[in-house]
MARNUMAR-371545 format. One record per residue (C-alpha): residue in one letter; x, y, z; residue number from 0. Coordinates in steps of 0.001 Angstrom, whole numbers, plus 500000, padded with zeros to 6 digits. Example, Ala and Ser with C-alpha at 12.3 -4.5 7.8 and 13.67 -1.06 7.14 Angstrom:
2
<rec nuba="A" c1="512300" c2="495500" c3="507800" zator="0"/>
<rec nuba="S" c1="513670" c2="498940" c3="507140" zator="1"/>
END
This chain:
194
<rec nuba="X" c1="395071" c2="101021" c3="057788" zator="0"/>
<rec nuba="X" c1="393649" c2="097617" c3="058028" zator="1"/>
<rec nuba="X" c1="389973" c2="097114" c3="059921" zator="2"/>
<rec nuba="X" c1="391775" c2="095039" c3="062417" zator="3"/>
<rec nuba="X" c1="394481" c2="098211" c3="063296" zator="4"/>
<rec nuba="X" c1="391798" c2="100540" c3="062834" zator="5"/>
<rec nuba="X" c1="389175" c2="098251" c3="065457" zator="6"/>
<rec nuba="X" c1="391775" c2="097721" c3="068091" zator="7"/>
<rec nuba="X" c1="393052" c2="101567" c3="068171" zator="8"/>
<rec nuba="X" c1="389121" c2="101941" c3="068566" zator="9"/>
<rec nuba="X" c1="388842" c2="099240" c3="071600" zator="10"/>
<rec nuba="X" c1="392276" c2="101241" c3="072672" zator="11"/>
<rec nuba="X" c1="391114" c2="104606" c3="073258" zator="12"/>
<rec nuba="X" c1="387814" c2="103730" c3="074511" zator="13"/>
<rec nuba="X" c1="389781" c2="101870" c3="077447" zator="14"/>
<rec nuba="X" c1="392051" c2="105211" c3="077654" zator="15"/>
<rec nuba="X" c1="388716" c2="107131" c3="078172" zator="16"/>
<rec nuba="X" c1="386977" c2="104944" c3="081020" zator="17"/>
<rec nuba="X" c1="390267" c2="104329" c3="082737" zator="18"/>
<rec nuba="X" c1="390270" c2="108716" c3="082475" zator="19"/>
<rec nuba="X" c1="386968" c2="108444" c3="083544" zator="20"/>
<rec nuba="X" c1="387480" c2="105723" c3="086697" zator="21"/>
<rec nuba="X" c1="390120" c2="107954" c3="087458" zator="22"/>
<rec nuba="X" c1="388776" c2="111455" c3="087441" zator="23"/>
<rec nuba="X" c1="385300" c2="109898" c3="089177" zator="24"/>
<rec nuba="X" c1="388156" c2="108698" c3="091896" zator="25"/>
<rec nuba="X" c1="389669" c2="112136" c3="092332" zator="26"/>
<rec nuba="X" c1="385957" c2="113711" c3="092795" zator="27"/>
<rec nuba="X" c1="384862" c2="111447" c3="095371" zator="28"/>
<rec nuba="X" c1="388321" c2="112122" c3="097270" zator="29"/>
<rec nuba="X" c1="387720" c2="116090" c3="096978" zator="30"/>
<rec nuba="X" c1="384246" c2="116158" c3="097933" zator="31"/>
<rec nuba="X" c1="385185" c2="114298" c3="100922" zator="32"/>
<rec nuba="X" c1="387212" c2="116884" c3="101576" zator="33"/>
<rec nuba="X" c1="391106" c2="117089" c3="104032" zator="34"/>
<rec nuba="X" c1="390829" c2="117771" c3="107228" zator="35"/>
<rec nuba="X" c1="393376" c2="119118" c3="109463" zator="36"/>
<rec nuba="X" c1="394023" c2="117265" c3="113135" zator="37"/>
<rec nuba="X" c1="396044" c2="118110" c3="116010" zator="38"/>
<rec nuba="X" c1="395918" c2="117549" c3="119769" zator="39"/>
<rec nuba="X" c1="397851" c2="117256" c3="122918" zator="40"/>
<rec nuba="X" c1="397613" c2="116025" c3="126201" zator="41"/>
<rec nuba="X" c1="398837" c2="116945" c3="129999" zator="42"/>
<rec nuba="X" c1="401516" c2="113841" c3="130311" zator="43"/>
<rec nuba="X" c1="401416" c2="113560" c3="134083" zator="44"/>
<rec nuba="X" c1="397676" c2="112895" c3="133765" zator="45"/>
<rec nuba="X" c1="396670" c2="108843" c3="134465" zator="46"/>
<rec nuba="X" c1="394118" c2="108595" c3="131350" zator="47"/>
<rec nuba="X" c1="393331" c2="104803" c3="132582" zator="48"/>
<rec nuba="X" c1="391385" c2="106256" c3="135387" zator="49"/>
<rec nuba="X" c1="389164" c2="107928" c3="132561" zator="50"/>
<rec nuba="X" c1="386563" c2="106246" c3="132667" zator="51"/>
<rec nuba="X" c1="383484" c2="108431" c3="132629" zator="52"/>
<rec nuba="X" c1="382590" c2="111607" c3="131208" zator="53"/>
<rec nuba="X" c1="380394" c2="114832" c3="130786" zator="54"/>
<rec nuba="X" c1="379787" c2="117865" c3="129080" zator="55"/>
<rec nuba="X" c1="380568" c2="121410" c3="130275" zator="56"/>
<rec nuba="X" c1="377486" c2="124004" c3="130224" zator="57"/>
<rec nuba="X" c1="377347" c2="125851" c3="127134" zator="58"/>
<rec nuba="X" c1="375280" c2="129147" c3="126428" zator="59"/>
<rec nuba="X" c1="372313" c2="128529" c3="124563" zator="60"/>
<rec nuba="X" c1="372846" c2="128405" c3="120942" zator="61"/>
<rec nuba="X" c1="369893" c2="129579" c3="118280" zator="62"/>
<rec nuba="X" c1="369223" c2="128171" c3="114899" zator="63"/>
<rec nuba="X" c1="371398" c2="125770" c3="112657" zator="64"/>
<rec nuba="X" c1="373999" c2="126120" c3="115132" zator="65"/>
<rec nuba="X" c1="371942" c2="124570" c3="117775" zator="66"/>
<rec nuba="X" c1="371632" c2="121528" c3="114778" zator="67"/>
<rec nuba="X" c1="374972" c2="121621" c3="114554" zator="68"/>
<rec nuba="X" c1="376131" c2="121698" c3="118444" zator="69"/>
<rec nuba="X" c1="373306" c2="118408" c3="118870" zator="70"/>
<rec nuba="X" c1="374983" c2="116485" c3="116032" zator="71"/>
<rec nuba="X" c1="378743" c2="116784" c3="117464" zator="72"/>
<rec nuba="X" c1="377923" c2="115998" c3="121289" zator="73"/>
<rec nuba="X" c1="376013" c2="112931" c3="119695" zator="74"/>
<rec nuba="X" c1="378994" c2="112114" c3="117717" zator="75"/>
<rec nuba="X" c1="381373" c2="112550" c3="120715" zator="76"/>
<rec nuba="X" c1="379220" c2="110501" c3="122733" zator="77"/>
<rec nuba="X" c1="379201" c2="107847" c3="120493" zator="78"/>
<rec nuba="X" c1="382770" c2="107980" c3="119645" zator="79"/>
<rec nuba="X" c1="383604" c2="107733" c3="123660" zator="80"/>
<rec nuba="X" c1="381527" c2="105108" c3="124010" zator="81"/>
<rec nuba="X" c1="382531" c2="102830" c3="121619" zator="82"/>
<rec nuba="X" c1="386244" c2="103106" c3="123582" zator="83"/>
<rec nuba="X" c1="384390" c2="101682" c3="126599" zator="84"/>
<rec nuba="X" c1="383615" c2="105127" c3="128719" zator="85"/>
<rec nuba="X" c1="380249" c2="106007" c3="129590" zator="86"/>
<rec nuba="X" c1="378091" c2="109190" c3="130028" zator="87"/>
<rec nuba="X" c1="378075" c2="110320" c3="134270" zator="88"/>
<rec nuba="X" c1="376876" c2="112728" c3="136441" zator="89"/>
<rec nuba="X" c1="379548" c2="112734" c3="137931" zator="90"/>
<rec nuba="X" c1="382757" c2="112343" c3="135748" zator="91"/>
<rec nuba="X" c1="386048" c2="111795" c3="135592" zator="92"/>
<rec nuba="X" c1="386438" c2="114047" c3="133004" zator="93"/>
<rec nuba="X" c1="384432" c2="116928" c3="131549" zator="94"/>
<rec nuba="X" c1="384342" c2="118212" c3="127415" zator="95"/>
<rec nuba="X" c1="384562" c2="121806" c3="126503" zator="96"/>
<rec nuba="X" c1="383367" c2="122608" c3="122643" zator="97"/>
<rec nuba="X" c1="384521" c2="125373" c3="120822" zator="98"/>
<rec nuba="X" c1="382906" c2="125806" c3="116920" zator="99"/>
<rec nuba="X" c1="384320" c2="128804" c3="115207" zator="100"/>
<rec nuba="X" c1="384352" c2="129216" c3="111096" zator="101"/>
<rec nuba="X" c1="386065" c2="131680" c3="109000" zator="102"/>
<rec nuba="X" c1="385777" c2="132262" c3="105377" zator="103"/>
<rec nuba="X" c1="389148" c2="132899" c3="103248" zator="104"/>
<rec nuba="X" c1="390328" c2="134002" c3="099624" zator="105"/>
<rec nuba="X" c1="392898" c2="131897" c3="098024" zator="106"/>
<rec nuba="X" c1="394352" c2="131261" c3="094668" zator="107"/>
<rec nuba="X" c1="391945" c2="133047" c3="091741" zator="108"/>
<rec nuba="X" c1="389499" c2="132675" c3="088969" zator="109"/>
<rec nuba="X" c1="390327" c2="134851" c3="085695" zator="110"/>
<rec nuba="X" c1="387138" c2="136364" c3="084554" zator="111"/>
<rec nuba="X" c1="387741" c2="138375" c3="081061" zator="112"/>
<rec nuba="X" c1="387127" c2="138723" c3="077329" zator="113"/>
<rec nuba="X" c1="389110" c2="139454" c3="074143" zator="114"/>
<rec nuba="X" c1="388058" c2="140677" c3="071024" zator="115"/>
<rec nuba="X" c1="390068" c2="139899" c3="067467" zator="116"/>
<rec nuba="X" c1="389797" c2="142773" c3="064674" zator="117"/>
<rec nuba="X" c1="391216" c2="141734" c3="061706" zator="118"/>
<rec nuba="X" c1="393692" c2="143816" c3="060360" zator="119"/>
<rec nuba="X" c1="395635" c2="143304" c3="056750" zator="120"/>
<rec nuba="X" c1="396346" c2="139691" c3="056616" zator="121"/>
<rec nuba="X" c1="396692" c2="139033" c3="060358" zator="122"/>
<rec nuba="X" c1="394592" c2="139730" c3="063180" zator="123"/>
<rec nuba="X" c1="395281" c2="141827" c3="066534" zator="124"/>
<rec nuba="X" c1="393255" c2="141050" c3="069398" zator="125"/>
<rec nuba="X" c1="392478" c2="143351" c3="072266" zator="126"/>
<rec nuba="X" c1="391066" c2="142069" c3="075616" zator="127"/>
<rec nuba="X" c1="391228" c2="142634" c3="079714" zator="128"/>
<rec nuba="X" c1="390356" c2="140777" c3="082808" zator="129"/>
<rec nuba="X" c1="390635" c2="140608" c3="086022" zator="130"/>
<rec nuba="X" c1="391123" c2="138100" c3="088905" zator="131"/>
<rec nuba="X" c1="388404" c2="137102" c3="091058" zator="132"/>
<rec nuba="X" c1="389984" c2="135051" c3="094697" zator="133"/>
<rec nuba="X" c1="388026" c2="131918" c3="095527" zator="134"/>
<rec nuba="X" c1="386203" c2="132122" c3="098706" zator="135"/>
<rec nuba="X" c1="386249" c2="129223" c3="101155" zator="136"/>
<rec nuba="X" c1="384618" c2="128781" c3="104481" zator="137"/>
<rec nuba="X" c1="386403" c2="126829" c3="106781" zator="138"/>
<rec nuba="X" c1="385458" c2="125651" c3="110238" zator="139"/>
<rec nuba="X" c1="387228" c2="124253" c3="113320" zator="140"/>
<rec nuba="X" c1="385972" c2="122645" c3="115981" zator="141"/>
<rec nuba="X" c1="387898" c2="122444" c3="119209" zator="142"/>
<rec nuba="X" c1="387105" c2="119363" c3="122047" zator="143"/>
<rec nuba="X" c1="388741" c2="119893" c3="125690" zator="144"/>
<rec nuba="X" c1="388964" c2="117387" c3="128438" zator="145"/>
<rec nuba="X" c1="389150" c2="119133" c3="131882" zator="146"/>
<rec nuba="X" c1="389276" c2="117545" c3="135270" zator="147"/>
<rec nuba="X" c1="386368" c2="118414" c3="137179" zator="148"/>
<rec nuba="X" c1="387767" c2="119010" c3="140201" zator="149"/>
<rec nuba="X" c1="390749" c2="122444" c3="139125" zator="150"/>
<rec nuba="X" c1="389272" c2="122352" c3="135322" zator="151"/>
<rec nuba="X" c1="392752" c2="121879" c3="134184" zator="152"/>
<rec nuba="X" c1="393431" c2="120509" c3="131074" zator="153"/>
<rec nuba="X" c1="394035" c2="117078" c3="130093" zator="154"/>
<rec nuba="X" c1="393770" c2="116387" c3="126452" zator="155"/>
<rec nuba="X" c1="393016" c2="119290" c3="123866" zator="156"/>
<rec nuba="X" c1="391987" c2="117906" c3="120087" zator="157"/>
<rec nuba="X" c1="390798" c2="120050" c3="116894" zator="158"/>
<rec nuba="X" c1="389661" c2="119818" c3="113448" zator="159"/>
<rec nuba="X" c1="389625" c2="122105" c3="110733" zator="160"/>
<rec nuba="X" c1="388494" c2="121484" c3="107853" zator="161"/>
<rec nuba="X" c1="386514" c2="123311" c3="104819" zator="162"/>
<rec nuba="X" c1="382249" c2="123869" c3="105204" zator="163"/>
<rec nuba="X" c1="379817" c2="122955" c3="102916" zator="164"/>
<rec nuba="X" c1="376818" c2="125708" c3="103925" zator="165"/>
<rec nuba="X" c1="374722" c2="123901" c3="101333" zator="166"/>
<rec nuba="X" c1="375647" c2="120328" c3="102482" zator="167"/>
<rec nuba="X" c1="372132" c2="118075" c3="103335" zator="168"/>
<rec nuba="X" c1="371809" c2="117403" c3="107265" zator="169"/>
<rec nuba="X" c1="372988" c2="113931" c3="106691" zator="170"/>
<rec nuba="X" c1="376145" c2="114943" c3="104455" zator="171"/>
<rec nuba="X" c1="376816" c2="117450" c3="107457" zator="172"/>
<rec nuba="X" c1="376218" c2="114638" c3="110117" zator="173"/>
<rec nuba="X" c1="378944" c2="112845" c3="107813" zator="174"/>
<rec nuba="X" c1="381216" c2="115088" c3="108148" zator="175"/>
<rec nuba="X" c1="381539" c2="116047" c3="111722" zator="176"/>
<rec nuba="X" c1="381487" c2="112103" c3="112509" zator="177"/>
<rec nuba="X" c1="384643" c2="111882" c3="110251" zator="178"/>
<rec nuba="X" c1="386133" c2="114441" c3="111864" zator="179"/>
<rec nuba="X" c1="385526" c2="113838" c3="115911" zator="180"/>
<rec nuba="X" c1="386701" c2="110341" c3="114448" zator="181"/>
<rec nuba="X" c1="389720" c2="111142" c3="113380" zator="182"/>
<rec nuba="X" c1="390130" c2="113762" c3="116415" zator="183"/>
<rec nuba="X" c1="389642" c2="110965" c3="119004" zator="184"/>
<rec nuba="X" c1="391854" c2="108740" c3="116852" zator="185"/>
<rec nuba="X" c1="394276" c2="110008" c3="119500" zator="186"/>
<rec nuba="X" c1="392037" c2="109641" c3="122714" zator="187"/>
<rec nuba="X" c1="393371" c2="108054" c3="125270" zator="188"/>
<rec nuba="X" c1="397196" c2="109495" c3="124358" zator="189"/>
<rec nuba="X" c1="398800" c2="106143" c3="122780" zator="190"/>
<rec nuba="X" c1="400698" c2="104117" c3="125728" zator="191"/>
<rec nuba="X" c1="398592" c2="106278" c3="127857" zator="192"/>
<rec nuba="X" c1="395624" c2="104204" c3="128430" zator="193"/>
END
């Protein structure tokens, strides 16, 4: 091969390997961030332009990270419902319910074994085992309702489920639950319901 071939299959490959770098540094980012799951629905006699305010529904006292974790999804909410124009009341037009609820699930597997070769004549036999371990994955959902606070009837139900990080820093879990009330109240007011 001439130095020239030889320097630009070099200068070839090493382009190969950052563009499979850029690529699998892409693919990272996008699964650390993680899918989340979004649904709602909405009552569609309800007038959502005369939303204007809202409040929360009493909750029972949580106790330890979940406390944490109640504090940073009201603030989110807030927030989010705020920067659509409504505003915090004592007396609303509308009234939030918050369910959190998590679940941890097996799926798909990891094989976990061992072989051993023994050489035998002029070939060689191998002998091994495993087993299958499921991958465990803790997912959580978080449910929003919007109740009128007159008959507590429903007027626009939203969740998000999506998988839990139980080592994720405070500020990657803050992250998180603003992406998801985000995308939950992506569909708050109903669209040609405003």
């Amino acid at each position: 091969m001439t130095p020239r071939r030889n320097e630009s299959l070099r200068t070839g490959g090493m382009r190969s390997r950052r563009l499979l770098l850029a690529c699998a540094s892409l693919l990272l980012a996008a699964g650390c961030a993680g899918s989340l799951e979004v649904d709602y629905d909405y009552d569609p006699g309800a007038d959502f332009s005369r939303l204007r305010t809202f409040g929360w529904l009493p909750r029972n006292p949580e106790s330890g990270a979940q406390q944490l974790r109640v504090k940073r999804i009201q603030s989110a909410v807030n927030s989010q419902l705020q920067a659509k124009g409504l505003k915090p009341a004592d007396n609303p037009d509308f009234l939030i319910g918050m369910q959190v609820s998590g679940r941890t699930t097996e799926s798909g597997s990891v094989g976990v074994g061992a072989s051993v070769g023994i050489p035998v004549g002029r070939g060689t036999v191998s002998v091994g085992g495993g087993r299958r371990k499921p991958i465990e994955k803790t997912e959580g959902t978080l449910i929003l309702d919007f109740v009128s606070p007159a008959d507590k009837s429903l007027l626009w139900h939203g969740s998000a489920t999506g998988t839990v990080h139980p080592d994720a820093t405070p500020e990657e879990q803050e992250q998180r639950i603003n992406q998801a009330v985000g995308e939950m109240l992506q569909n708050f007011p109903p669209r040609g319901k405003k």
